[in-house]
C-alpha positions in Angstrom: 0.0 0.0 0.0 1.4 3.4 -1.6 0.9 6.6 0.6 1.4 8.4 -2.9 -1.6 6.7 -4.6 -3.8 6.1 -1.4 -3.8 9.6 0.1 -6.5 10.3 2.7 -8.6 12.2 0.5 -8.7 9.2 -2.3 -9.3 6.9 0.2 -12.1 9.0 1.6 -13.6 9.2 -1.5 -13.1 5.2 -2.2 -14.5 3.8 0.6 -18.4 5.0 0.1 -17.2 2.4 -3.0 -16.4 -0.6 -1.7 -18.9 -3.5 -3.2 -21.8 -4.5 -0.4 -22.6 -8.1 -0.4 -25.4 -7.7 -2.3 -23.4 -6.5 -5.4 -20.1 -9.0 -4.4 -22.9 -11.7 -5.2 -24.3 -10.2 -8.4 -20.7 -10.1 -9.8 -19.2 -13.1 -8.9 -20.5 -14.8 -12.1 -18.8 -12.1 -14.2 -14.9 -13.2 -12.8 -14.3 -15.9 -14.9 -15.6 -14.8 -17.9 -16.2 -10.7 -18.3 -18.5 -10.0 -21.2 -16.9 -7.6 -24.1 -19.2 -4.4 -22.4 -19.0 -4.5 -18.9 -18.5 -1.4 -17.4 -15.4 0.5 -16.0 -17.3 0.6 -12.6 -17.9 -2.9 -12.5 -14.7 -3.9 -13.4 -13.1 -2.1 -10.8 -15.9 -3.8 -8.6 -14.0 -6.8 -9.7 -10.8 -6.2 -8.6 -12.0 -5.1 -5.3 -13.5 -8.4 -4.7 -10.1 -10.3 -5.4 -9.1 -8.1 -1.6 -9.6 -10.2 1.2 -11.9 -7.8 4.1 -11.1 -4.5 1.1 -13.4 -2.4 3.1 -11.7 -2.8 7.1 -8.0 -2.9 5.5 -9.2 0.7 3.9 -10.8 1.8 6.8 -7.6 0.6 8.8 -5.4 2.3 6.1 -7.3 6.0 6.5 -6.9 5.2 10.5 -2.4 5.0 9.6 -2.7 8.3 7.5 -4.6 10.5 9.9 -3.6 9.2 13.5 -0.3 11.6 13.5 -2.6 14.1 13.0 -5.5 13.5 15.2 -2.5 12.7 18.0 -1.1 16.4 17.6 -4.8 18.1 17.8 -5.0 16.3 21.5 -1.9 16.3 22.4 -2.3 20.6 21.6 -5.5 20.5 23.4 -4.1 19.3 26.2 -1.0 21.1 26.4 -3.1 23.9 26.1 -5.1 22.9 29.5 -1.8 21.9 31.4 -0.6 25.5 30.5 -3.1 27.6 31.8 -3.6 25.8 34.7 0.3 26.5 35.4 0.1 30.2 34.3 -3.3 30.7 36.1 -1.4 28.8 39.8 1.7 30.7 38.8 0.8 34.2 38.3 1.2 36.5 41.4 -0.4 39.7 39.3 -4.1 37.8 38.3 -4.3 36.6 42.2 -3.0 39.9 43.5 -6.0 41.3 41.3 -8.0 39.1 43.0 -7.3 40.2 46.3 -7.8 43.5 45.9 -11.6 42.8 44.3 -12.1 40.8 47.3 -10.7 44.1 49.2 -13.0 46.8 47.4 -16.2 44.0 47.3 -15.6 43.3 51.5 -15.5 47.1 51.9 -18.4 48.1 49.7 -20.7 45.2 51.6 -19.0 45.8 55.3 -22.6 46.8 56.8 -24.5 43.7 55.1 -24.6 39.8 55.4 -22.2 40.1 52.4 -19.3 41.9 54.4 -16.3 39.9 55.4 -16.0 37.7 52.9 -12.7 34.9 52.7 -13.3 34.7 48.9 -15.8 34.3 46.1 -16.5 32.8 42.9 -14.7 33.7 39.9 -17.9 34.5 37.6 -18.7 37.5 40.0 -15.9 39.2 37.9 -18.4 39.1 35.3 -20.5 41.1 37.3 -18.2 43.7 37.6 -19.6 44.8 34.5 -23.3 45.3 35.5 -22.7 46.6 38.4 -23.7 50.8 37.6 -22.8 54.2 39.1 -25.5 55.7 40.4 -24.3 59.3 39.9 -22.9 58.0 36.6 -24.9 55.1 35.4 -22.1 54.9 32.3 -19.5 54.0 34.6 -19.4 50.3 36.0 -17.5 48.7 38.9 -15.1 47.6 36.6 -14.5 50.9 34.9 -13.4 52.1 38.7 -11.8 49.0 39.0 -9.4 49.6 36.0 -8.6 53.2 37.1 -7.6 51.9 40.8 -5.3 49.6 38.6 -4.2 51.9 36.8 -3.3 55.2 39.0 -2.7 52.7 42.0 -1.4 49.4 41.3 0.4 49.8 37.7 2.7 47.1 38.1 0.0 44.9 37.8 -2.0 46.0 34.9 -0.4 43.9 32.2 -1.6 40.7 34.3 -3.5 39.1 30.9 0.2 38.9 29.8 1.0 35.8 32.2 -2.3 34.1 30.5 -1.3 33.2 27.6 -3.1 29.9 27.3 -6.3 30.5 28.5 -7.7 31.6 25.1 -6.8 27.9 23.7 -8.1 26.2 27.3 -11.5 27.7 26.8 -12.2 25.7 23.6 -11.8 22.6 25.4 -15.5 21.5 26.5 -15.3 19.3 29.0 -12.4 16.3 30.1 -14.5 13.6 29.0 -14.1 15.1 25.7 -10.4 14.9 25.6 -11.2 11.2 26.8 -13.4 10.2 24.2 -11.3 11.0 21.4 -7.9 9.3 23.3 -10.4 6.6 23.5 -11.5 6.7 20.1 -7.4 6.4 18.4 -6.8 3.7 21.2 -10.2 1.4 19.6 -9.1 2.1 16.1 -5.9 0.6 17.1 -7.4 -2.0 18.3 -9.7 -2.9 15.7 -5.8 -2.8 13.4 -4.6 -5.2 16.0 -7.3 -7.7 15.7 -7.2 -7.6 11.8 -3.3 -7.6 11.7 -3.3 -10.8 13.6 -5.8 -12.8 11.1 -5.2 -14.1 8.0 -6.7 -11.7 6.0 -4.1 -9.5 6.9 -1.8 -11.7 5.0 -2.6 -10.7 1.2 -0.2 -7.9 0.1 2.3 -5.6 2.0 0.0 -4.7 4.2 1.5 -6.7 7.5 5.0 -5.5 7.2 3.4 -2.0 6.5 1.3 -1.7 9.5 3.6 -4.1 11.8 6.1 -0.5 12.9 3.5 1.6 12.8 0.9 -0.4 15.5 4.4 -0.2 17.7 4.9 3.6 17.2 1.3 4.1 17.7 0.6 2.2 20.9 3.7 4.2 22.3 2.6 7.5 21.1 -1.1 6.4 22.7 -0.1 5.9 25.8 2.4 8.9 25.9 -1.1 10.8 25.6 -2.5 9.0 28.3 0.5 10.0 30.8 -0.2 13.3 29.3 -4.2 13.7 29.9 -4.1 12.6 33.5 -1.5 15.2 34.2 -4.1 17.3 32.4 -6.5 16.2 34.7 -4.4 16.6 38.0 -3.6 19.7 37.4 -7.5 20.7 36.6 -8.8 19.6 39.3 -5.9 21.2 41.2 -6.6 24.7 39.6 -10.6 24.2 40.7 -9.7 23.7 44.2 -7.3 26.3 44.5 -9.5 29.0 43.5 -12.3 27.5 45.4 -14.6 26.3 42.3 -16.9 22.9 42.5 -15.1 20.0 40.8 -16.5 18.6 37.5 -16.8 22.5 36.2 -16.5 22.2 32.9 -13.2 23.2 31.5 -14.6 25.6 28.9 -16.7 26.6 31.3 -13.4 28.2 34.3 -11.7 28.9 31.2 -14.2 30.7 29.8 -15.0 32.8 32.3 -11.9 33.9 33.1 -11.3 34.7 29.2 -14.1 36.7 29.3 -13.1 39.1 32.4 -9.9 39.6 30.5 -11.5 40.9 27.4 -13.7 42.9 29.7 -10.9 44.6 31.6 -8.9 45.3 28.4 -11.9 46.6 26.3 -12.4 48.9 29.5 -8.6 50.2 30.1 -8.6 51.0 26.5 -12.0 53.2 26.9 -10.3 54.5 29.7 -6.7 55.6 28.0 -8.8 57.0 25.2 -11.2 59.3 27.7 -7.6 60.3 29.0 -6.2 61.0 25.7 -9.5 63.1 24.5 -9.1 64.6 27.7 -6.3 65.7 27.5 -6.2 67.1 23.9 -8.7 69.5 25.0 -7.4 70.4 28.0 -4.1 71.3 25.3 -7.2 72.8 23.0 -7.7 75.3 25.7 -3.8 76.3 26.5 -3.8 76.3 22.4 -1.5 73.3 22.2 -2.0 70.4 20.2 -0.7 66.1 21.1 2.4 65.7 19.7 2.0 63.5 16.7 5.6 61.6 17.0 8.8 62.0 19.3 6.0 62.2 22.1 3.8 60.1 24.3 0.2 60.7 26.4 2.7 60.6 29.5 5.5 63.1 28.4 2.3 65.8 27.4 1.4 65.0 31.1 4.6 65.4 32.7 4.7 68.6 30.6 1.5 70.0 32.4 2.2 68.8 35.3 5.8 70.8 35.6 5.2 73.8 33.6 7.1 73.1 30.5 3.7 73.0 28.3 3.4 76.5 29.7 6.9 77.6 28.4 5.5 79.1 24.8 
């Protein structure tokens, strides 16, 4: 069996092909003698037939061509998990973050049931976002949340930097579907096991074809293995230590977490804009204007703030 002439998509398109029963019987009085105008289509129907079990060896050649493939998609998917859990356990700016909305939430709630809290979910960051001013209905808890970030802890602004992963993690459903498809390459194999080991297996080059590869794969399959239950260990690990029930979905924590980040960026880029609008009229007023290069939003600022703009 040629790799060159049995690509995965001719084989994909060859298997739908493959002689039923029914038509194997209709043919079989044509193979000793064909008549002068039997068709192409039935003639390759007849050489088809001459392949002991055509249809599973094709099936089980399509399985050889696409396995590397399939195993790289997982194996991504789960390095993707492992790594945000590790970024997530690892970054002192997200849980510093943390802490302080914990701060600002205990101290906004201290005279209600509310007050005096050790911790709390991490989909209450997605509240942050609904809950509104009441002098300035515009303005949400997570707009003043930003600009306390921003004038007051700067260092830790940039904290979406050490969650790199997290975009990738959030695809990921659930484990169990990171287990079914592990499961799914490891019954294929299988199934090419079983058939490698019966006689059928015997016509052709198929054997000493498939006999390294069954080797490579069962090592590669149960690399993957090792690899998912570190995935898993180190989920469940990330779910206790931010206090969230276990079986939460992956895409689920990820999600979430995905989502506050686009909300707090979307947000500190409204707010650098206000300032920057700001702060062109404020320049309006003096009858300045922003510098357009060798010049930044801070350096005008500096400038107010010491006189230089002043120096005309």
């Amino acid at each position: 069996m040629d790799d060159s002439k049995l690509n995965q998509d001719t084989l994909q398109l060859l298997i739908p092909f493959v002689p039923s029963t029914t038509e194997i019987e209709k043919l079989k009085c044509y193979k000793e003698s064909q008549p002068p105008n039997l068709g192409l289509p039935e003639k390759f129907l007849l050489v088809l037939m001459d392949i002991p079990e055509v249809y599973t060896r094709l099936k089980l050649w399509l399985f050889k061509l696409t396995f590397h493939t399939q195993l790289f998609e997982i194996k991504q998917r789960e390095d993707s998990l492992i790594n945000a859990c590790s970024e997530l356990r690892n970054s002192d700016k997200f849980t510093y973050l943390l802490e302080i909305i914990l701060y600002i939430g205990n101290f906004l709630n201290c005279h209600s049931s509310r007050g005096g809290a050790w911790g709390f979910k991490l989909d209450s960051l997605l509240r942050l976002s609904e809950i509104k001013s009441k002098s300035n209905p515009e303005k949400t808890m997570l707009y003043f949340l930003v600009e306390i970030i921003k004038n007051d802890y700067p260092e830790i602004s940039d904290f979406y930097h050490d969650l790199k992963s997290i975009e990738k993690a959030k695809e990921i459903i659930q484990l169990s579907s990171l287990s079914s498809e592990i499961e799914i390459l490891e019954n294929h194999l299988k199934e090419l096991e079983l058939f490698f080991n019966s006689p059928a297996s015997e016509y052709g080059l198929f054997k000493p074809i498939m006999q390294s590869f069954i080797t490579e794969a069962q090592n590669h399959i149960k690399s993957l293995k090792d690899l998912h239950k570190k995935a898993c260990i180190d989920y469940n690990f990330i779910l206790q230590f931010f206090g969230e029930s276990n079986g939460l979905p992956v895409g689920t924590f990820f999600g979430t977490i995905h989502r506050f980040l686009l909300a707090f960026e979307t947000t500190k880029f409204k707010l650098s804009r206000e300032a920057a609008l700001t702060c062109r009229h404020n320049l309006g007023k003096l009858g300045l204007e922003m510098p357009v290069s060798g010049g930044t939003l801070d350096r005008v600022i500096d400038g107010l703030k010491s006189g230089q703009a002043f120096d005309l």
